[in-house]
BADRENMI-894795 format. One record per residue: x, y negated, z of N, C-alpha, C, O, CB in turn; residue in three letters; residue number from 1. Coordinates in steps of 0.001 Angstrom, whole numbers, plus 500000, padded with zeros to 6 digits. Atoms other than C-alpha are relative to their C-alpha. Glycine has a CB too. Example, Ala and Ser with C-alpha at 12.3 -4.5 7.8 and 13.67 -1.06 7.14 Angstrom:
2
n.X n.Y n.Z ca.X ca.Y ca.Z c.X c.Y c.Z o.X o.Y o.Z cb.X cb.Y cb.Z type seq
500890 501190 500000 512300 504500 507800 500900 498800 500000 501936 498819 500665 499008 499973 501246 ala 1 $
499180 501190 499940 513670 501060 507140 499230 498910 500730 499739 497802 500899 500414 499538 498585 ser 2 $
//
This chain:
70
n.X n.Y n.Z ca.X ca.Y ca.Z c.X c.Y c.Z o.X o.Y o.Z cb.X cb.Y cb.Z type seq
500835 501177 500000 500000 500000 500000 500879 498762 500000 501721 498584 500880 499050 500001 501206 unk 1 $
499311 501258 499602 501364 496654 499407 499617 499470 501180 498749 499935 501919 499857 499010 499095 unk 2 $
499669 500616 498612 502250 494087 502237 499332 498524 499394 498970 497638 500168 501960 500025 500592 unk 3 $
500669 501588 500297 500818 490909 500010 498916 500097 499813 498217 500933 499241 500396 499161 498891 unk 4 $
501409 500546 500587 498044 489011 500050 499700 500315 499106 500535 500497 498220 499754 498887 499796 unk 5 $
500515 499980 500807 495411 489645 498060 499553 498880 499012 498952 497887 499421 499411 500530 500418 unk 6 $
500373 501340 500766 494879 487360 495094 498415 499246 500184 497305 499728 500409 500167 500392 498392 unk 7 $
501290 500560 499419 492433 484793 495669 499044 499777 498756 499649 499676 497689 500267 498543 500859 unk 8 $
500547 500381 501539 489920 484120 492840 499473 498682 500213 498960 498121 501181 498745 501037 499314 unk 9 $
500331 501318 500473 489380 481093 491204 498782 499956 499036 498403 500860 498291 501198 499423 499325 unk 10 $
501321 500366 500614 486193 479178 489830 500448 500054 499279 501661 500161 499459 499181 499048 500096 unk 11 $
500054 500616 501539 486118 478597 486149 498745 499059 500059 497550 499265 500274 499783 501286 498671 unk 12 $
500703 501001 500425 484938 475497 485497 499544 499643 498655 500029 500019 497588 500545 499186 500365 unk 13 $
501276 500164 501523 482419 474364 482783 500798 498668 499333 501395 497690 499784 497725 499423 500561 unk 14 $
499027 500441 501482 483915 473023 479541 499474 498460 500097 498426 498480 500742 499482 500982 498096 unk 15 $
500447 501066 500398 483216 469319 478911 498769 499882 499149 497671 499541 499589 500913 499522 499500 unk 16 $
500989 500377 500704 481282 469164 475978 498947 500724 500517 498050 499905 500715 500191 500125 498672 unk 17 $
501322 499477 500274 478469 471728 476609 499446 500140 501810 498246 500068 502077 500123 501706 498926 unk 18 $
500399 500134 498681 478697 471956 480965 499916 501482 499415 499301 501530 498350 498724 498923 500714 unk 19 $
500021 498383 500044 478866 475739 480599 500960 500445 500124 501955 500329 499409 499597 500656 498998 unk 20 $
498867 498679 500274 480679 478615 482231 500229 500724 499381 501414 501048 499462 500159 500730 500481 unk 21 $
499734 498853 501030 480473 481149 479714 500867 499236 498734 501505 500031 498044 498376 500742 499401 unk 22 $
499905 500726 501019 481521 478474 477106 501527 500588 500510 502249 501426 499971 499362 498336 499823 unk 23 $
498440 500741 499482 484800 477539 479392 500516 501520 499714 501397 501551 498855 500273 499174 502052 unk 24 $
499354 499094 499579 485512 481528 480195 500392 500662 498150 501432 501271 497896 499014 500950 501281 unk 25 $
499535 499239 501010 485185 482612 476188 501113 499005 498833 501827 499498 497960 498558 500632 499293 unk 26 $
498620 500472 500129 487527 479567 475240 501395 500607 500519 502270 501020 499759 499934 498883 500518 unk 27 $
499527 499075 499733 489492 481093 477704 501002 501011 499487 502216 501208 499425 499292 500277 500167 unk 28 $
499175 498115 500463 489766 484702 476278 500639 499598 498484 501665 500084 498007 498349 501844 499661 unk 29 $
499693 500571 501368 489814 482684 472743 501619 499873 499824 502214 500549 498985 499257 498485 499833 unk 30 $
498960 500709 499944 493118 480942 473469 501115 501113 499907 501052 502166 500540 499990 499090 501219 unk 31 $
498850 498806 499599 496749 482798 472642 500939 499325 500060 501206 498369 499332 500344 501223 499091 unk 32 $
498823 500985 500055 499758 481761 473937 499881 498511 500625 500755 497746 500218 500327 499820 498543 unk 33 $
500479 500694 499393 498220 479028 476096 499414 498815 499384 498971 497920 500104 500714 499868 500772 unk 34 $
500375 500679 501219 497222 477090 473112 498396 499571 499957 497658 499822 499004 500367 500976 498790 unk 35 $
501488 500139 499601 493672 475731 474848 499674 498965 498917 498741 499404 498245 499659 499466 501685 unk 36 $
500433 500766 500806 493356 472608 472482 499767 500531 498906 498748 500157 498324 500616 499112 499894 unk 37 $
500260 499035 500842 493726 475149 469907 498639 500598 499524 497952 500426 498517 500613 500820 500455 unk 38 $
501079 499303 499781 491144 477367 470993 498681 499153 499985 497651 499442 499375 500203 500677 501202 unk 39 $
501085 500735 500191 489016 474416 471764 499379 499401 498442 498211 499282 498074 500321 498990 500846 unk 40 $
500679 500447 501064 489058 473046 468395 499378 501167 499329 498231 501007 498911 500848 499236 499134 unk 41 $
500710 499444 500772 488388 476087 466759 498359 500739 500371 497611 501126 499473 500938 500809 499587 unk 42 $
500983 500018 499901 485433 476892 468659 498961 498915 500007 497831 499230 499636 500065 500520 500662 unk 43 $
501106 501014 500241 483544 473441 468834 500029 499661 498650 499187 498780 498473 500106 498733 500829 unk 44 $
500043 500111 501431 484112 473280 464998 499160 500979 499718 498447 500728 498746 501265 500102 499261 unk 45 $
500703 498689 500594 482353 476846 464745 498494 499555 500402 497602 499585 499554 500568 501672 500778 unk 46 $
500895 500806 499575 479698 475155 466983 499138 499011 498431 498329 499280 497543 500941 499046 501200 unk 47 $
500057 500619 501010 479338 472730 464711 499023 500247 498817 497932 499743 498553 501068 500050 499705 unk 48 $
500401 499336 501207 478741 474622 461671 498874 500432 500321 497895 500109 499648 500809 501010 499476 unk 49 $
501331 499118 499279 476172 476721 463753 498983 498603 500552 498095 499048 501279 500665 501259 501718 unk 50 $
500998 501370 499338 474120 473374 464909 499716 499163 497891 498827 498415 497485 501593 498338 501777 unk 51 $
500497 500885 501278 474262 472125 460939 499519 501076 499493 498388 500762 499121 501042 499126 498989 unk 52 $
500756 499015 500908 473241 475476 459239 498683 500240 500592 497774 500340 499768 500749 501389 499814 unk 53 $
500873 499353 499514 470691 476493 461719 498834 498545 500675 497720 498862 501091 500800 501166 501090 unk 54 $
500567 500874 499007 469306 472987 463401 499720 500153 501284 498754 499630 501840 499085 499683 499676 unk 55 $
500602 499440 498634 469549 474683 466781 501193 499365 500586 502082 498753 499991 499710 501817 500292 unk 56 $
498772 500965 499482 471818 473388 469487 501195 501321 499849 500717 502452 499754 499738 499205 501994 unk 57 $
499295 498821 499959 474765 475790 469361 500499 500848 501097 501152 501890 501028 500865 499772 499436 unk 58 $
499334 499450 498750 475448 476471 472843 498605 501332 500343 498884 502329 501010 500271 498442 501488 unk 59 $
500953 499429 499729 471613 478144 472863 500318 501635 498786 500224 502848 498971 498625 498816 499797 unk 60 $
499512 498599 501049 472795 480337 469453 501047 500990 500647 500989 502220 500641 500844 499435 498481 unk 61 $
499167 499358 499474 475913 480941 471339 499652 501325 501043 500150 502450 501061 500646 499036 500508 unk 62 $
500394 499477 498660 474146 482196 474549 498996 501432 499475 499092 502565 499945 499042 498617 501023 unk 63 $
500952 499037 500691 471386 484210 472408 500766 501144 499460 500371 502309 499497 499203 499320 498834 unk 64 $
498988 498809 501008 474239 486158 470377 500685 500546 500747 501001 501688 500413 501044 499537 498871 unk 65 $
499621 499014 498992 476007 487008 473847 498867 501240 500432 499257 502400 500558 500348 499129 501264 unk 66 $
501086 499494 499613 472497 488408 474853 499780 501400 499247 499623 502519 499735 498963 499005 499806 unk 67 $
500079 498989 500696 472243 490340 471837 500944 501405 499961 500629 502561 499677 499991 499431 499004 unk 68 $
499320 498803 500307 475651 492121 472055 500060 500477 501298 500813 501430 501497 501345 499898 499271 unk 69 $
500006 498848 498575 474923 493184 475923 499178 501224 499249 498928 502264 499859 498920 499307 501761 unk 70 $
//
């Protein structure tokens, strides 16, 4: 058995633009190489696209299409 503390867990905090944890946590997993501005642009650009093709907000498409692949 180790002798150290157990790691403590940390919140994830909600992304700017949309106020959502799931947003912040699949930026997150998105990102490689710590490359978050990265990750950010290429998901609020995908956003984007998904809010002009569909007229829906994209964070609701987003949330619906997690739903689907539980």
């Amino acid at each position: 058995m180790s002798r150290r503390k157990s790691a403590v867990k940390r919140t994830i905090l909600a992304d700017a633009r949309y106020d959502s944890q799931t947003v912040s946590k699949f930026i997150n997993v998105l990102m490689y190489q710590g490359k978050k501005a990265t990750a950010e642009r290429i998901f609020y650009g995908a956003m984007d696209l998904v809010e002009a093709r569909t007229s829906q907000p994209g964070v609701n498409v987003f949330k619906q299409c997690l739903t689907n692949l539980k």
